[in-house]
MARBA-3410 file (N, C-alpha, C, O; in Angstrom, 1 decimal):
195
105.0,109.7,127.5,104.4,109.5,126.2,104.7,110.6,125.2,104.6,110.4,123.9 ~ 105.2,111.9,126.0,105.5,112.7,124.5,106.3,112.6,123.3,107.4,112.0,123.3 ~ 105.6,113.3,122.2,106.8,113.7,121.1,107.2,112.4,120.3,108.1,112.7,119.5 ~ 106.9,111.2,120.3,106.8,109.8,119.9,106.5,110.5,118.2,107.3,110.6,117.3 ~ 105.3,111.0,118.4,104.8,111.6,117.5,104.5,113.2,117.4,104.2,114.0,118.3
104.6,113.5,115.9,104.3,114.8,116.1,102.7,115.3,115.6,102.0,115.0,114.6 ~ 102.5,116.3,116.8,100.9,116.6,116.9,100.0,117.0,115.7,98.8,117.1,115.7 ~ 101.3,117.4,114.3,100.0,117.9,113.4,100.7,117.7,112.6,101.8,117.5,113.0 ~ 100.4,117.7,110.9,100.9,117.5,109.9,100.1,118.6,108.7,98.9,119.1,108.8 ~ 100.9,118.9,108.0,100.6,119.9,106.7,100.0,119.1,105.5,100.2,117.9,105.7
99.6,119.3,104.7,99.0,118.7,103.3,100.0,118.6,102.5,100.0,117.7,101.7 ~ 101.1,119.5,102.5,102.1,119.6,101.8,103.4,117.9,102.4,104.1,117.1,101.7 ~ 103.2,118.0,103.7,103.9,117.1,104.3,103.7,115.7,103.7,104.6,115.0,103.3 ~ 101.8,115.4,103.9,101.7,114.2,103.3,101.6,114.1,101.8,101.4,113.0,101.3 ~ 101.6,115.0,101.0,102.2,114.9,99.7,103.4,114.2,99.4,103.7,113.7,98.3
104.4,114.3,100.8,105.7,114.1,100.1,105.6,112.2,100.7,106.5,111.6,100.0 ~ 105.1,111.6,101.3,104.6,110.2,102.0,104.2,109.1,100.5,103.6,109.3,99.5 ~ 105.1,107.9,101.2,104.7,107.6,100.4,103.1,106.3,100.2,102.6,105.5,100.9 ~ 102.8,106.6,99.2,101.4,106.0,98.9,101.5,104.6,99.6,102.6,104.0,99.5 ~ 100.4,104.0,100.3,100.0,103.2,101.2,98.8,102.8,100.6,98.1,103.7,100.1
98.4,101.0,100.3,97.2,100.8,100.5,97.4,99.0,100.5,98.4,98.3,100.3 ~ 95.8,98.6,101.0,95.8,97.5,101.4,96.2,96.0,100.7,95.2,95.4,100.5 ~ 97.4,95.3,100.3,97.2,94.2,99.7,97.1,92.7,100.2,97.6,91.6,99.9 ~ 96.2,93.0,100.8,95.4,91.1,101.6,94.5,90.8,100.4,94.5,91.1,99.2 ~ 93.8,90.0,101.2,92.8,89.3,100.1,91.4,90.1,100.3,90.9,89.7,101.4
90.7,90.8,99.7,89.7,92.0,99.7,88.5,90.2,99.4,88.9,89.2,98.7 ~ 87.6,90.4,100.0,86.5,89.5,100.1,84.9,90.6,99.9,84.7,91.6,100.6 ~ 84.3,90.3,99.1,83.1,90.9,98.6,82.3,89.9,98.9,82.6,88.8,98.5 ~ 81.1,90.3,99.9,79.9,89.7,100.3,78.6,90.6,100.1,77.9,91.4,100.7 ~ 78.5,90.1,99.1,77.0,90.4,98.5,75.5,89.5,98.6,74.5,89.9,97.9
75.6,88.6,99.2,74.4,87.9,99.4,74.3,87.1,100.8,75.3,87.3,101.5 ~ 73.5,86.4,101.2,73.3,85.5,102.7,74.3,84.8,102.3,75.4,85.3,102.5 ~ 74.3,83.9,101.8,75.2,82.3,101.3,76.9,83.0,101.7,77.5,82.6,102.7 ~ 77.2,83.9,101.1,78.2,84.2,101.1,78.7,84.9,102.7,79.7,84.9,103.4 ~ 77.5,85.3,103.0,77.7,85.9,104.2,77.7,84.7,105.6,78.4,84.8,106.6
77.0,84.0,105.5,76.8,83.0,106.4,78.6,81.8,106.2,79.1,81.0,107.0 ~ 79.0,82.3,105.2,80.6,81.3,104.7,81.6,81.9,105.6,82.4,81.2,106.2 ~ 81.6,83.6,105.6,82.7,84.2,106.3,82.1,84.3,108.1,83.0,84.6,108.8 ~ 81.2,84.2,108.6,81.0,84.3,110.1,81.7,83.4,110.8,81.8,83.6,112.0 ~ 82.2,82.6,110.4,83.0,82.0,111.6,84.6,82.4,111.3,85.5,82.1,112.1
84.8,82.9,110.5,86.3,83.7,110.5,86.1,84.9,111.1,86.8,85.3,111.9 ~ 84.8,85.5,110.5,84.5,86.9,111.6,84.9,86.5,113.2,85.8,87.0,113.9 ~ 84.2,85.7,113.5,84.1,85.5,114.9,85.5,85.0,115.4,85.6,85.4,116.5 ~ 86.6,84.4,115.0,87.4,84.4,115.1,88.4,85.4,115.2,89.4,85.0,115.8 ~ 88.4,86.6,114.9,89.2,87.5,114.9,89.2,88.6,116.3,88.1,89.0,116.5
90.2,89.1,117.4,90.2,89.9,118.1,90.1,91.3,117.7,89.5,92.2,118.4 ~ 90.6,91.4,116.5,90.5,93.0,116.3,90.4,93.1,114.4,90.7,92.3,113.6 ~ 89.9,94.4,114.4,88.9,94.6,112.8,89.2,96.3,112.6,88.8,97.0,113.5 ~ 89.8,96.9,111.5,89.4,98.2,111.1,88.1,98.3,110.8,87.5,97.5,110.1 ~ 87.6,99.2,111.2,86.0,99.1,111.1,86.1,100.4,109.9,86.9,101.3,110.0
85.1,100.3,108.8,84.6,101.4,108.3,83.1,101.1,107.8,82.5,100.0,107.8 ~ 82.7,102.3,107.2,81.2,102.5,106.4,81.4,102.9,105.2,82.5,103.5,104.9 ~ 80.5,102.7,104.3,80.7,103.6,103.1,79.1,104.2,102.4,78.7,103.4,101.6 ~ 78.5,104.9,102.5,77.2,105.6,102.1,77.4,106.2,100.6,78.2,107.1,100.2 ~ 76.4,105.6,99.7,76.2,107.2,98.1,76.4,108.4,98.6,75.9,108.8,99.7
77.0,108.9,98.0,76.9,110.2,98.5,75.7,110.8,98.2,75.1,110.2,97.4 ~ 75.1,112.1,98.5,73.9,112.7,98.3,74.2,113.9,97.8,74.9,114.5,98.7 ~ 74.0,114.5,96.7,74.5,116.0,96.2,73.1,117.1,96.4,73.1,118.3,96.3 ~ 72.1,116.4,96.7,71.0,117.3,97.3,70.8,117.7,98.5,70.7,116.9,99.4 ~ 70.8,119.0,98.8,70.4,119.2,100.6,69.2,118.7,101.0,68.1,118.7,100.5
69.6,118.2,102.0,68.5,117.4,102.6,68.2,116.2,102.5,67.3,115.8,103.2 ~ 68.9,115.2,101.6,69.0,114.3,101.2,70.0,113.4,101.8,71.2,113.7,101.8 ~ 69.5,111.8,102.6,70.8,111.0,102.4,70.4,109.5,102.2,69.3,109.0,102.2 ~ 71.2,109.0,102.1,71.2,107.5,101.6,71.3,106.4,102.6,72.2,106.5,103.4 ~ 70.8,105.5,102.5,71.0,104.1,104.1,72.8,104.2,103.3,73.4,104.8,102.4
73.1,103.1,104.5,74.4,102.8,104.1,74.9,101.6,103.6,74.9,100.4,104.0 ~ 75.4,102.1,102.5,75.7,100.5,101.4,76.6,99.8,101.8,76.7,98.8,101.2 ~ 77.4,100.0,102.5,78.7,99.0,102.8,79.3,99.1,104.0,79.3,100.2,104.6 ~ 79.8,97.9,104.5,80.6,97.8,106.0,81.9,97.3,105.4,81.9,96.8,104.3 ~ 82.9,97.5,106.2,84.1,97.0,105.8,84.8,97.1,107.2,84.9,98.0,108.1
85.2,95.6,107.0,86.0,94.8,108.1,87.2,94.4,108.2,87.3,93.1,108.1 ~ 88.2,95.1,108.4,89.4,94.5,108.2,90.6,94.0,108.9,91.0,94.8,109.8 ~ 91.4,92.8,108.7,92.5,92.5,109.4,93.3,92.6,108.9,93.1,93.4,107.9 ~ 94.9,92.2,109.1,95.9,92.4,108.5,95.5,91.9,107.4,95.2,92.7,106.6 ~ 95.2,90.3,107.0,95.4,90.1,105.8,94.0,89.8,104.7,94.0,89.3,103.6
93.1,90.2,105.5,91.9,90.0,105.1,90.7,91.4,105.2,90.5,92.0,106.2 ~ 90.2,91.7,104.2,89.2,92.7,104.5,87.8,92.3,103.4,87.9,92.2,102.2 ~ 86.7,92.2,104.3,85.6,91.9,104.2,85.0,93.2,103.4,85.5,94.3,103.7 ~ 84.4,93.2,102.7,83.6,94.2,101.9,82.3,94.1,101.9,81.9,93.9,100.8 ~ 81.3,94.1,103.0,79.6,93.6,102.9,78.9,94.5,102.3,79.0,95.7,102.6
78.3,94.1,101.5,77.3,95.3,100.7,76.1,95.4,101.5,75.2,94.6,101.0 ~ 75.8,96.0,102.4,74.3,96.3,103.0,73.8,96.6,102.4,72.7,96.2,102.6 ~ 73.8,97.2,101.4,72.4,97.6,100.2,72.1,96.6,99.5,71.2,96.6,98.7 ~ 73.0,95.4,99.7,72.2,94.5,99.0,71.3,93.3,99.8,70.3,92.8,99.4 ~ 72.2,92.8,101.5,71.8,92.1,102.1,71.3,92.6,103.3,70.6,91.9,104.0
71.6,93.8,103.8,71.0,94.7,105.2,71.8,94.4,106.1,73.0,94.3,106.0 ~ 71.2,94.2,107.1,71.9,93.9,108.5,71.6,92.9,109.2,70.8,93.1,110.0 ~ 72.2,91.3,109.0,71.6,90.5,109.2,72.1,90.1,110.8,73.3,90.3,111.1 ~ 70.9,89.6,111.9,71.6,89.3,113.1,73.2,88.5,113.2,74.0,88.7,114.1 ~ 73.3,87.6,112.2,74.7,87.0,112.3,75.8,88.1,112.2,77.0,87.8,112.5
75.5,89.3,111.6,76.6,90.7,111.2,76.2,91.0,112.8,77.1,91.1,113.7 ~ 74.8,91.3,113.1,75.0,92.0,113.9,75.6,91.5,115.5,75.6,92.0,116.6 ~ 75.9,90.4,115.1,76.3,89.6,116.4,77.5,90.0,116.6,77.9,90.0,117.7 ~ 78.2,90.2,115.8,79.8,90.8,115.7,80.0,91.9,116.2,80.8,92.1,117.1 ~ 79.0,92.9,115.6,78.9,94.6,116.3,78.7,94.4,117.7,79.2,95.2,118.5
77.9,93.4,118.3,77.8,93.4,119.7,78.4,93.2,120.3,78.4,93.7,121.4 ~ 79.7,91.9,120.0,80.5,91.2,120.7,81.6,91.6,121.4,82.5,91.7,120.5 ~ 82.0,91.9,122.5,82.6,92.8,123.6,84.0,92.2,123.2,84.9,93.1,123.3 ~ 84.6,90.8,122.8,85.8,90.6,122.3,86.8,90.6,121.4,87.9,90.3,121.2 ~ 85.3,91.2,120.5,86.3,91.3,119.2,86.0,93.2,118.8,84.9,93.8,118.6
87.5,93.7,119.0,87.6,95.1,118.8,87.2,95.9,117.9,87.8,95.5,116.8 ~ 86.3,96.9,117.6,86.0,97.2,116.1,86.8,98.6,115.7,86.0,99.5,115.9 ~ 88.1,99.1,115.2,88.6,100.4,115.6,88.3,101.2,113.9,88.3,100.7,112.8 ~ 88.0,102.6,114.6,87.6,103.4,113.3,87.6,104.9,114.1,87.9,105.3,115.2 ~ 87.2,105.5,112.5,87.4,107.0,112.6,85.7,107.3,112.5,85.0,106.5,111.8
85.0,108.7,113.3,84.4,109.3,113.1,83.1,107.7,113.3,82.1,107.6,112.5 ~ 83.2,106.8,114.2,82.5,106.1,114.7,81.2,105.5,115.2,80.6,104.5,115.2 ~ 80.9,107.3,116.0,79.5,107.6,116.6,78.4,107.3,115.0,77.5,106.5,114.6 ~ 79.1,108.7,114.4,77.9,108.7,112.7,78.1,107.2,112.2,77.0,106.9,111.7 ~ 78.7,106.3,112.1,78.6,104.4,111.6,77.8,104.2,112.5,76.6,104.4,112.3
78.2,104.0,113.3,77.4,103.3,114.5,75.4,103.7,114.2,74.4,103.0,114.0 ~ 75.7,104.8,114.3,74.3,105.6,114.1,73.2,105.2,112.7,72.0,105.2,112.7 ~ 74.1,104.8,111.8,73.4,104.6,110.5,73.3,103.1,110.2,72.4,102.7,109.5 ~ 74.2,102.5,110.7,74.4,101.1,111.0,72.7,100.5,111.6,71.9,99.6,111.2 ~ 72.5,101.2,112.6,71.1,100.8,114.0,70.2,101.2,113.2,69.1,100.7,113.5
70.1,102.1,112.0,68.8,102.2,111.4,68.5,101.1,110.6,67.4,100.9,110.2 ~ 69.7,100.1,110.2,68.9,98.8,109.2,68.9,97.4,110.0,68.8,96.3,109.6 ~ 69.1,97.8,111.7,68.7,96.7,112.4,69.5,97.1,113.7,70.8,97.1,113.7 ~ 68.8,97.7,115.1,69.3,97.9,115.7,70.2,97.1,116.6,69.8,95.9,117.0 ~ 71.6,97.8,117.0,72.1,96.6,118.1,73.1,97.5,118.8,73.6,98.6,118.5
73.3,96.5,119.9,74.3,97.4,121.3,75.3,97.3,121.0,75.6,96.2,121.0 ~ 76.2,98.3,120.5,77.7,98.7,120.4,78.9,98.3,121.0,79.4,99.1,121.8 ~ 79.3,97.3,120.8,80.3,97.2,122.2,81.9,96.7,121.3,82.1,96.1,120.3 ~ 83.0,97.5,122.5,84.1,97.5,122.2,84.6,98.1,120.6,85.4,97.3,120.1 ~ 84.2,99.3,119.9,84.4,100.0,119.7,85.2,101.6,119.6,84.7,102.6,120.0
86.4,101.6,119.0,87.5,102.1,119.9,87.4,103.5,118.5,87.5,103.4,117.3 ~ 87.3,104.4,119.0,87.5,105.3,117.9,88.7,106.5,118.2,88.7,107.3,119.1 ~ 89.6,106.2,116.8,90.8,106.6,116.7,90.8,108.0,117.3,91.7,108.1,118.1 ~ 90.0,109.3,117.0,89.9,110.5,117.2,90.4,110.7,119.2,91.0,111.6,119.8 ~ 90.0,109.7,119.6,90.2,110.1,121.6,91.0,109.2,121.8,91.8,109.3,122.8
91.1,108.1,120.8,92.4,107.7,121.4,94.2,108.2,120.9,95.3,108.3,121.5 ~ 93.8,108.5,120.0,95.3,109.2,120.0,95.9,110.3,120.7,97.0,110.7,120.8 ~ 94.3,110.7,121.4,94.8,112.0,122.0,96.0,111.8,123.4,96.5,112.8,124.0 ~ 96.3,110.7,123.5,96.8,109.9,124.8,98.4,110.1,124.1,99.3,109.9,124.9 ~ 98.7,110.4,122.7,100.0,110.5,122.3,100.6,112.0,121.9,101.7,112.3,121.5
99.3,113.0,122.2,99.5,114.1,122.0,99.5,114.1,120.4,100.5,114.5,119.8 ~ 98.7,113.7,119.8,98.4,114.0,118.5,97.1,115.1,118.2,96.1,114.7,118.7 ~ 97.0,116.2,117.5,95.8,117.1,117.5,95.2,116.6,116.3,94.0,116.8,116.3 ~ 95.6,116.2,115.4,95.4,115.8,113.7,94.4,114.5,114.1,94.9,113.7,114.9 ~ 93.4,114.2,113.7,92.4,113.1,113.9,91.8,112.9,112.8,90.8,112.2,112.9
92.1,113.4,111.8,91.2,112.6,110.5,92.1,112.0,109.6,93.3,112.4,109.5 ~ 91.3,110.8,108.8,92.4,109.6,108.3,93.3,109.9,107.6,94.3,109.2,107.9 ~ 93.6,110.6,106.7,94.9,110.6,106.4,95.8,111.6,106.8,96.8,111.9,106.1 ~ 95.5,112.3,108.1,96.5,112.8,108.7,96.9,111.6,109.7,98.0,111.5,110.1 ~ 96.1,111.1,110.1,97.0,110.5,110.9,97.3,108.9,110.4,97.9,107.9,111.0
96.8,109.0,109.3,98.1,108.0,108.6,99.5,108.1,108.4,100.4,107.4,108.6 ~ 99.3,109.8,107.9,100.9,110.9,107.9,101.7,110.8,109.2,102.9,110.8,109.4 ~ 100.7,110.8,109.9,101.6,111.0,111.4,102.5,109.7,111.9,103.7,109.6,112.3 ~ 101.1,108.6,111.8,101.1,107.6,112.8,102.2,106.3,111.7,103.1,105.6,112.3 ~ 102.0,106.3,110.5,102.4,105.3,109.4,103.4,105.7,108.5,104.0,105.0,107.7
103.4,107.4,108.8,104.5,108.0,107.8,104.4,107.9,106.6,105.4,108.1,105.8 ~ 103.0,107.6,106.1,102.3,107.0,104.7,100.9,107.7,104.3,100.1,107.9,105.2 ~ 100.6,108.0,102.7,99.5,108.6,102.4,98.2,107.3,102.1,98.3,106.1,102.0 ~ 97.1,108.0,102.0,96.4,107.2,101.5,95.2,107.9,100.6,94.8,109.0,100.9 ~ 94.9,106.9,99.4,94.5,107.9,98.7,92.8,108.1,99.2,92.4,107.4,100.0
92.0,109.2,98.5,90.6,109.6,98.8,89.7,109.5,98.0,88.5,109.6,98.2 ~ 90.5,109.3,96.5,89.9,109.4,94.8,88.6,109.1,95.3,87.9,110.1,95.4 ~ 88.1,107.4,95.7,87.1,106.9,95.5,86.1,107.1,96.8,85.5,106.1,97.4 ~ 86.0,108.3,97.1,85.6,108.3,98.7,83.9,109.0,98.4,83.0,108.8,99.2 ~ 83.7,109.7,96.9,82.7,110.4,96.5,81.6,109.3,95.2,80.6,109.6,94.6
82.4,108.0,95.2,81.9,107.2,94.0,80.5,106.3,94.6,80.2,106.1,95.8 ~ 80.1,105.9,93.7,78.2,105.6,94.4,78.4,104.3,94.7,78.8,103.6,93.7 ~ 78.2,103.7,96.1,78.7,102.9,96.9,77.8,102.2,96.9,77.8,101.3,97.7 ~ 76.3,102.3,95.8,75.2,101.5,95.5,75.5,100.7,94.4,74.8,99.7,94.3 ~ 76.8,100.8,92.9,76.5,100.3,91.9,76.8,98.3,91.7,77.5,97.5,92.3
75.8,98.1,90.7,75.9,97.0,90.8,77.0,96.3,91.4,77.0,96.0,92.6 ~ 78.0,96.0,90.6,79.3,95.5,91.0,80.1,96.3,91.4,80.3,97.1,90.5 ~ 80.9,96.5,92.8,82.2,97.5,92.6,83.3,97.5,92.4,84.0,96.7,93.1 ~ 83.9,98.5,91.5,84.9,98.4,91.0,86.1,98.2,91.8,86.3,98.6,92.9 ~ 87.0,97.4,90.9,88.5,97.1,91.4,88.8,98.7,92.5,88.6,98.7,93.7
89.1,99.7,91.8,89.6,100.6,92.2,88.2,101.0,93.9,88.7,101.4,94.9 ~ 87.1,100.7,93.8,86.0,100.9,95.1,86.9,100.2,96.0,87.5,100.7,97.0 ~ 87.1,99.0,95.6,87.3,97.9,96.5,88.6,98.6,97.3,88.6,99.0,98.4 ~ 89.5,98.6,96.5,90.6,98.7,97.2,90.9,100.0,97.8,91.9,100.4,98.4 ~ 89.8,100.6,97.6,89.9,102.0,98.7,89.2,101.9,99.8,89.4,102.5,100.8
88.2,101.0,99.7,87.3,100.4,100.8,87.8,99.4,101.6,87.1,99.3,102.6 ~ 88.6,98.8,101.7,88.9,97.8,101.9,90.8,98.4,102.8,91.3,97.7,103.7 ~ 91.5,99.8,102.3,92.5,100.3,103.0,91.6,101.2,103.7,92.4,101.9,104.5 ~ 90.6,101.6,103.8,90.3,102.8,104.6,89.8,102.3,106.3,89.6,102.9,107.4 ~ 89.6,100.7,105.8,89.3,100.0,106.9,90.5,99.7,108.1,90.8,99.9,109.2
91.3,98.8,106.4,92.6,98.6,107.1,93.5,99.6,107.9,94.1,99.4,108.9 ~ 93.4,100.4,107.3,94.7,101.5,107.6,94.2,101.8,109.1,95.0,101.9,110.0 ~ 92.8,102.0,109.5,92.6,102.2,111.1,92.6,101.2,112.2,92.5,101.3,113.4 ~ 92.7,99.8,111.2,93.6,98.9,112.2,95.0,99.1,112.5,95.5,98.9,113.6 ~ 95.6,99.7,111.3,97.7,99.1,111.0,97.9,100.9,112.2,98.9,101.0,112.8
96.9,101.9,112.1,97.2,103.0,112.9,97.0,102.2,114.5,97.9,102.4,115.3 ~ 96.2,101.5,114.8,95.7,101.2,116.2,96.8,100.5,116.7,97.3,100.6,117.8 ~ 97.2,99.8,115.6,98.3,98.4,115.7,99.4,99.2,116.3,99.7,99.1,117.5 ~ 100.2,100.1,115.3,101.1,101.0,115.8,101.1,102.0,116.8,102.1,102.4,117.4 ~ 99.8,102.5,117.1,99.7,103.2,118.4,100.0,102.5,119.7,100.7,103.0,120.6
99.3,100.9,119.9,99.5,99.5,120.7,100.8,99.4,121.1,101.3,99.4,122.1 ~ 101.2,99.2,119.9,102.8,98.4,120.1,104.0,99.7,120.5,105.2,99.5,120.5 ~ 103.6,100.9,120.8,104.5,102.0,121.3,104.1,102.5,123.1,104.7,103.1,124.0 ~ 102.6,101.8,123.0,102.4,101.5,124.6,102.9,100.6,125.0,103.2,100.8,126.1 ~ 103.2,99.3,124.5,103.6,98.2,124.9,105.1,98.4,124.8,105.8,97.5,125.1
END
């Protein structure tokens, strides 16, 4: 398995990479109706970049439920606003379901904030940080190992913007919607070099 990849990357390195981000079809689910339309495509799918997205809180001691889940395939990424519809058992039937893969970064803390707006059992959940370690990669946070794994950057601009406002913007979406993706297209590419 060694040396496939190389174990660490500089900031200067992924500067020189070029810009990466998702263009499927980004789907915004903000209410039941809408959400009840996409569950049987959910349930259809074997594998999903899983992410979260929370307000940020600039007060100590302060934090926010979490406003958004994002679900992504190759050509499809789901954007659910939990701050507006919660965690409804039909979502959470997905989090539970042992055959459809959920892969992400820093997974334990989602998972954790996820069970406070409706608890449920975690299953098949693969989080990128222990599994790459099987390629000898030491770099585990997302856009290093986009650098590594994709040889591509991705941007962070929208990673501090308030994940509660009414509508979100073009530019939310599409950072929400690759931050998901990109830890599928890394899983994808880690797969296909075991295989």
């Amino acid at each position: 398995m060694n040396n496939i990849y190389q174990s660490t990357i500089t900031k200067e390195e992924i500067a020189e990479l070029p810009l990466i981000k998702f263009d499927g079809e980004i789907i915004v689910v903000d209410n039941k109706k809408k959400l009840d339309a996409i569950i049987p495509d959910l349930k259809k799918e074997k594998l999903f970049g899983f992410d979260t997205e929370t307000r940020p809180a600039f007060k100590k001691g302060t934090t926010n439920k979490v406003a958004l889940l994002q679900l992504s395939s190759n050509e499809k990424s789901y954007l659910i606003r939990l701050n507006k519809i919660g965690l409804p058992n039909s979502l959470k039937e997905i989090l539970c379901d042992e055959k459809i893969f959920k892969i992400g970064i820093a997974i334990r803390d989602d998972i954790k904030i996820l069970k406070r707006l409706n608890n449920f059992e975690a299953n098949s959940f693969i989080g990128l940080q222990k599994y790459v370690k099987q390629f000898d990669i030491e770099n585990n946070g997302m856009k290093k190992l986009a650098g590594i794994v994709l040889k591509s950057r991705i941007s962070k601009a929208q990673q501090l913007s308030n994940w509660e406002n009414e509508t979100l913007t073009p530019a939310q979406q599409s950072y929400a919607a690759t931050d998901a993706w990109i830890c599928y297209k890394i899983y994808e590419e880690l797969n296909n070099k075991l295989s």
